[in-house]
MMTF fields as JSON, N, C-alpha, C and O atoms, coordinates in Angstrom:
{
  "mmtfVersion": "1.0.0",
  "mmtfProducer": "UNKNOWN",
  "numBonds": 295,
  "numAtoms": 296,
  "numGroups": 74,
  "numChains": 1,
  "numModels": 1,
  "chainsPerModel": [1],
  "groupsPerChain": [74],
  "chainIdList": ["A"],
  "bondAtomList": [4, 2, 8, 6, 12, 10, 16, 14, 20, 18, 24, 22, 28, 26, 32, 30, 36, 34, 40, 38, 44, 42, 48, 46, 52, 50, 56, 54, 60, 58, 64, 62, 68, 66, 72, 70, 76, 74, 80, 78, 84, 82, 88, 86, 92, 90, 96, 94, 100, 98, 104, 102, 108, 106, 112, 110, 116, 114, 120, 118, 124, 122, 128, 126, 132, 130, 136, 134, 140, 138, 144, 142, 148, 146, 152, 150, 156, 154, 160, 158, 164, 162, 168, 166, 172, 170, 176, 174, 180, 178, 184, 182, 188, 186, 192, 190, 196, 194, 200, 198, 204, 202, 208, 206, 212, 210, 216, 214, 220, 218, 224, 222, 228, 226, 232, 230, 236, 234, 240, 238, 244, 242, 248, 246, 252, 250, 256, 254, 260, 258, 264, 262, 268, 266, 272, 270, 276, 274, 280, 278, 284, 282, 288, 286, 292, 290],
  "bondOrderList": [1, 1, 1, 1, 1, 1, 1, 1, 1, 1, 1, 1, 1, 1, 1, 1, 1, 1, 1, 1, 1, 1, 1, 1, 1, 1, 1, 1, 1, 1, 1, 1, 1, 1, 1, 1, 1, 1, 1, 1, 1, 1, 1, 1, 1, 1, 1, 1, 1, 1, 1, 1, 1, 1, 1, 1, 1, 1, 1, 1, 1, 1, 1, 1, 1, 1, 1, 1, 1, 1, 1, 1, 1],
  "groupList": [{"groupName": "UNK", "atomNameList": ["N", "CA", "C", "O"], "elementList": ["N", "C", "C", "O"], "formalChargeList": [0, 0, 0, 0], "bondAtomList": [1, 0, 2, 1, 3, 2], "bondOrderList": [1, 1, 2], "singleLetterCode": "X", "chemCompType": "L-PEPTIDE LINKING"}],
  "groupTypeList": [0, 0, 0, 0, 0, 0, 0, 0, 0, 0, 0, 0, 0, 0, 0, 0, 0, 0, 0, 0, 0, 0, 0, 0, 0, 0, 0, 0, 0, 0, 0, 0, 0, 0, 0, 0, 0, 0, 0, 0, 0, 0, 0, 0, 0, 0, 0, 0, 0, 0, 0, 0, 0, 0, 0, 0, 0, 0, 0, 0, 0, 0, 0, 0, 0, 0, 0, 0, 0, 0, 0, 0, 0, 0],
  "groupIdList": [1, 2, 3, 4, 5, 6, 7, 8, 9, 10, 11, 12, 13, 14, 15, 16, 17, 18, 19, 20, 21, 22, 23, 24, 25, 26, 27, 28, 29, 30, 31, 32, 33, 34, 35, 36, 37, 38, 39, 40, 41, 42, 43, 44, 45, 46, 47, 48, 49, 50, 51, 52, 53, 54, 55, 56, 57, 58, 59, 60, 61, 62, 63, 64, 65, 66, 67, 68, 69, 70, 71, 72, 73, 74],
  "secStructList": [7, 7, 7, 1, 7, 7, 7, 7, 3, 3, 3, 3, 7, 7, 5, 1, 1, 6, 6, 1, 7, 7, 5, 1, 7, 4, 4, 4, 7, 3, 3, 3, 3, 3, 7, 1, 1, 2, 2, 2, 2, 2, 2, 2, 2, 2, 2, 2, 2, 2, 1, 1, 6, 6, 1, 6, 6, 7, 7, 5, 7, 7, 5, 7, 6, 6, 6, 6, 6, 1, 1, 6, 6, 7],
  "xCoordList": [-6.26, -6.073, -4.585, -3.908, -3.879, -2.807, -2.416, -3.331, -1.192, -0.661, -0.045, 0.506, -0.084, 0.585, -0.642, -1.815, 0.702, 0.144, -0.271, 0.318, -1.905, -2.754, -3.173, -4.028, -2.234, -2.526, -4.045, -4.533, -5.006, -6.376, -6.547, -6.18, -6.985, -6.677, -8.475, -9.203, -9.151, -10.165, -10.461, -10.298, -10.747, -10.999, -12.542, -13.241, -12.954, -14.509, -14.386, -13.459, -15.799, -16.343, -17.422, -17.864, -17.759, -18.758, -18.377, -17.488, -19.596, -19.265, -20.46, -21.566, -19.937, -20.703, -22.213, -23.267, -21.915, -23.142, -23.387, -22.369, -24.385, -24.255, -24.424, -24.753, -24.238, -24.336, -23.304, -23.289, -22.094, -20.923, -19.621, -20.094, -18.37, -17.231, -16.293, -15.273, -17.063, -16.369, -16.723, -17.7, -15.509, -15.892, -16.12, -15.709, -16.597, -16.843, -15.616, -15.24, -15.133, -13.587, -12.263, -11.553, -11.719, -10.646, -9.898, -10.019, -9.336, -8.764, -9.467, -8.968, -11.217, -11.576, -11.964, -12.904, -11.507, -11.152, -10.65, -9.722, -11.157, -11.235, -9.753, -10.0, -8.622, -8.32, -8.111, -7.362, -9.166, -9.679, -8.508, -8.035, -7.923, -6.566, -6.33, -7.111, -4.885, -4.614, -4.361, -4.026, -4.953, -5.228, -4.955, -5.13, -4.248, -3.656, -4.297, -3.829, -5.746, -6.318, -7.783, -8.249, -8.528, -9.828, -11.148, -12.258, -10.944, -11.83, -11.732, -12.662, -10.165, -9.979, -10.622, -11.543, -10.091, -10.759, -12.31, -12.693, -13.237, -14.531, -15.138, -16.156, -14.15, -14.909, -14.719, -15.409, -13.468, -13.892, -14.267, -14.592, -14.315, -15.549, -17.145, -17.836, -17.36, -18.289, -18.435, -18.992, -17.819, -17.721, -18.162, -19.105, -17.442, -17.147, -18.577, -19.001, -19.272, -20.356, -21.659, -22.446, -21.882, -22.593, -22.985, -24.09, -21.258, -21.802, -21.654, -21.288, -22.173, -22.587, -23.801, -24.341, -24.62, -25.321, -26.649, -27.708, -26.296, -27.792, -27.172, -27.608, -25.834, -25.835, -25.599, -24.693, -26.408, -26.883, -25.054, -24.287, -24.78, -23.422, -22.197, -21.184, -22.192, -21.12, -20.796, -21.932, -20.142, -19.36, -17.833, -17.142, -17.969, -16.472, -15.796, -16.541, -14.82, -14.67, -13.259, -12.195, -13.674, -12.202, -11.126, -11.434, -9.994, -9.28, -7.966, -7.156, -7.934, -7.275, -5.682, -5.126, -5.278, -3.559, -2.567, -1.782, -3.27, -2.039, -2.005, -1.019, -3.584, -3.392, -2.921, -2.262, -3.151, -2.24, -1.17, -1.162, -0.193, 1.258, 1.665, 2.528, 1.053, 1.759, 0.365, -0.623, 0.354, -1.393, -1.495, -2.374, -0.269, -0.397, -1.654, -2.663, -0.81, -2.303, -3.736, -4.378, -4.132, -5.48, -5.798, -6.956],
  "yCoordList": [-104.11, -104.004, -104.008, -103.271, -104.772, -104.997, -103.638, -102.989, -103.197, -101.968, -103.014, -102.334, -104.583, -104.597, -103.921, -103.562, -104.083, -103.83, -105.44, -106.521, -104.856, -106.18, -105.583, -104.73, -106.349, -105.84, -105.575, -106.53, -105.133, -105.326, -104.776, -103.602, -105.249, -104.665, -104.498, -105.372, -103.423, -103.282, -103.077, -101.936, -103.771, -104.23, -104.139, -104.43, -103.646, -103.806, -103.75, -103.699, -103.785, -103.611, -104.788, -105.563, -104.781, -105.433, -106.604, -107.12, -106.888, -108.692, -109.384, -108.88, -110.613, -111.01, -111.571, -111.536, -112.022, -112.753, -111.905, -111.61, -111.699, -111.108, -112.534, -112.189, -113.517, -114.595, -115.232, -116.341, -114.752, -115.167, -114.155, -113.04, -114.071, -113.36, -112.772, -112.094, -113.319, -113.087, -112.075, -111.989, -111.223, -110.167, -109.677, -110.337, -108.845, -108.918, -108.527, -109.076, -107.481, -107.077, -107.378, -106.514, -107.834, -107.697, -106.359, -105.654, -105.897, -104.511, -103.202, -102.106, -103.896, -102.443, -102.755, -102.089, -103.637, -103.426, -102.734, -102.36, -102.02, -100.891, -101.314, -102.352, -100.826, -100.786, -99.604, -98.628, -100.09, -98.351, -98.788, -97.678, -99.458, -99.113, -99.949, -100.871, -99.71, -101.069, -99.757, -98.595, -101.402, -100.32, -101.836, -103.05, -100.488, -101.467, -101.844, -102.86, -101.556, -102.214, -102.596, -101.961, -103.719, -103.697, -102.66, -102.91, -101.818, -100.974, -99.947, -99.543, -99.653, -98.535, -99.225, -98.854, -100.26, -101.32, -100.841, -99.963, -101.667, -101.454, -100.162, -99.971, -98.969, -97.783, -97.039, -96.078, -97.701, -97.638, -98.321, -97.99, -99.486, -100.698, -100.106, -100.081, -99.701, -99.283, -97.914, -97.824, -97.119, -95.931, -96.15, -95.49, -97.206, -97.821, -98.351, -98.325, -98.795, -99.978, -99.225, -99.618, -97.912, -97.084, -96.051, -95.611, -95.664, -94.974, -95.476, -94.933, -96.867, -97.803, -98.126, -98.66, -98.184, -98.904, -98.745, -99.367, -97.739, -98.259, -98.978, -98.912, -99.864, -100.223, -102.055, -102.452, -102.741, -104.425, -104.855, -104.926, -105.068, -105.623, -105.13, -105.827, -103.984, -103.719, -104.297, -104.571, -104.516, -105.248, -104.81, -104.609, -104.856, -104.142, -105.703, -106.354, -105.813, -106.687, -106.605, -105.988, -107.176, -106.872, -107.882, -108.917, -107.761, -108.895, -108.605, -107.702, -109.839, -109.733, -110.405, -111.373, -109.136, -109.857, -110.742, -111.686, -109.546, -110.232, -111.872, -112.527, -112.505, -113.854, -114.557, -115.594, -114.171, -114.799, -114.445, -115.212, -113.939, -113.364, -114.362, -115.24, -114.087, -115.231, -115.955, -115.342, -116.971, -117.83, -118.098, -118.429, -117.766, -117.75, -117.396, -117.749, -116.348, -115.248, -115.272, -114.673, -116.282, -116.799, -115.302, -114.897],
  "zCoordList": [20.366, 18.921, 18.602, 19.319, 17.559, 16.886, 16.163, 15.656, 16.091, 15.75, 14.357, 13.492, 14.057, 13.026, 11.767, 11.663, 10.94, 9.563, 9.143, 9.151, 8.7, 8.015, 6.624, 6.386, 5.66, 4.558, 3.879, 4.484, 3.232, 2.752, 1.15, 1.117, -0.179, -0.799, -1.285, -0.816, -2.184, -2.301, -3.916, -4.349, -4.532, -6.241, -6.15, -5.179, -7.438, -8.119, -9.655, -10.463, -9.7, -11.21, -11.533, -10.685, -12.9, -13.115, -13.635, -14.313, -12.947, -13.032, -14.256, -14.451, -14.976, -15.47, -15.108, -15.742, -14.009, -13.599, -11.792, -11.165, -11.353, -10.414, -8.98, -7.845, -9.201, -8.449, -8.542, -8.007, -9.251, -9.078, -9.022, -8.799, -9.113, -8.797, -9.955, -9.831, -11.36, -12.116, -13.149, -13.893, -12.972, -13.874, -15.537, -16.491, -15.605, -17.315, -18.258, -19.294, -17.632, -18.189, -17.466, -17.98, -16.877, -16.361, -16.602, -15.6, -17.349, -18.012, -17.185, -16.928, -16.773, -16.367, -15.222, -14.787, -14.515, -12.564, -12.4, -13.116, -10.973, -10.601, -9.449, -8.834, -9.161, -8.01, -6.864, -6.902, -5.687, -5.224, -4.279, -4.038, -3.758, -2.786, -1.893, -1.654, -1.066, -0.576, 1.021, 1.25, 1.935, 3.509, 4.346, 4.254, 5.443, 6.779, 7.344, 7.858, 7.802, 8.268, 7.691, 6.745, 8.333, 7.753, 8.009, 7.538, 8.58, 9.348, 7.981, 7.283, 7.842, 5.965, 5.05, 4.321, 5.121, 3.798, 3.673, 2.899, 4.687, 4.748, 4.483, 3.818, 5.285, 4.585, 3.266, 2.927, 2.37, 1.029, 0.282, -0.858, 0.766, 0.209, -0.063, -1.082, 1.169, 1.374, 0.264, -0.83, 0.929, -0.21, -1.569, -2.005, -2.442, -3.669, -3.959, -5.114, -3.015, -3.004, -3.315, -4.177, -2.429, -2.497, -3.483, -3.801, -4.055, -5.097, -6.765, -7.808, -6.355, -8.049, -7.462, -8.431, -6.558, -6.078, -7.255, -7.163, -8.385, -9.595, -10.755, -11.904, -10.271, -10.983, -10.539, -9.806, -11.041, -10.552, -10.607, -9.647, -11.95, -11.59, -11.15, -11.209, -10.709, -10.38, -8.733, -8.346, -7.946, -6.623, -7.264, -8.262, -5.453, -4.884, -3.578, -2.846, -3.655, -2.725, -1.494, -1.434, -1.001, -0.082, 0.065, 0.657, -0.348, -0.158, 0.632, 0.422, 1.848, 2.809, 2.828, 3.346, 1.828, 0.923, 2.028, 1.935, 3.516, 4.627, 4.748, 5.086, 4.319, 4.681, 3.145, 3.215, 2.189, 1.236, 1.573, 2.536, 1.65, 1.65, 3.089, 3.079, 3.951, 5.362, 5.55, 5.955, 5.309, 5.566, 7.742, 8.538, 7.809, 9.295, 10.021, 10.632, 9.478, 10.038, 10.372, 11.235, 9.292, 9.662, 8.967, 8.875]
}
């Protein structure tokens, strides 16, 4: 395992359509936090995911800033 820092950032809220990515407010995305690795990410993804889970549109997602910022990375 890599000791670098891999950026991950973790956004939700409700989305207009639940078969697509786009949300209903922009203004009221959620940002639950930005984590070094994906293992943090996932467990407040998860966290986030679980406790909306009565609600249909809400999604949480994970986005992996390190590969926008250097696309190297893969």
């Amino acid at each position: 395992m890599s000791d670098k820092q891999l950026l991950h950032l973790v956004i939700g809220g409700e989305l207009k359509d639940v078969s697509g990515a786009e949300f209903r407010d922009l203004s009221k995305v959620e940002f639950v936090g930005a984590y070094a690795s994906y293992a943090d990410a996932h467990a407040a993804w998860k966290a986030k995911a679980q406790a909306t889970v009565d609600n249909a549109h809400a999604r949480y997602f994970i986005i992996h800033a390190h590969k926008l910022l250097d696309p190297s990375l893969g």
